[in-house]
C-alpha angles and dihedrals in degrees: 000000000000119000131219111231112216121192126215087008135242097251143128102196126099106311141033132143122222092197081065096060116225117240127230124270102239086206089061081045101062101043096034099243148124103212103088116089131173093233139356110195107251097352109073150320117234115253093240085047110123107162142294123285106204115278115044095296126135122213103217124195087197111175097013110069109228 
């Protein structure tokens, strides 16, 4: 499976730096919105997540469901 690598990250848990940029969720992308996050601490973990890449990047299965 290929991965989507998403700088910056789309998260809203302890660390993220602006000076990196964050990339777009494709997911957000394709249905022109702004809900959908990577990972939210203690709430919940997208469905496409499939880990963290140092430093501060997501790896992303969008469209593809781990």
């Amino acid at each position: 499976m290929e991965f989507r690598e998403l700088s910056g990250a789309n998260m809203d848990i302890d660390f993220s730096n602006p000076e990196w940029g964050n990339s777009v969720c494709p997911w957000n992308e394709a249905e022109k919105t702004d809900v959908h996050k990577c990972a939210v601490k203690d709430v919940s973990i997208c469905k496409y997540f499939c880990g963290i890449r140092p430093l501060d990047t997501v790896l992303c299965s969008y469209p593809d469901k781990q």
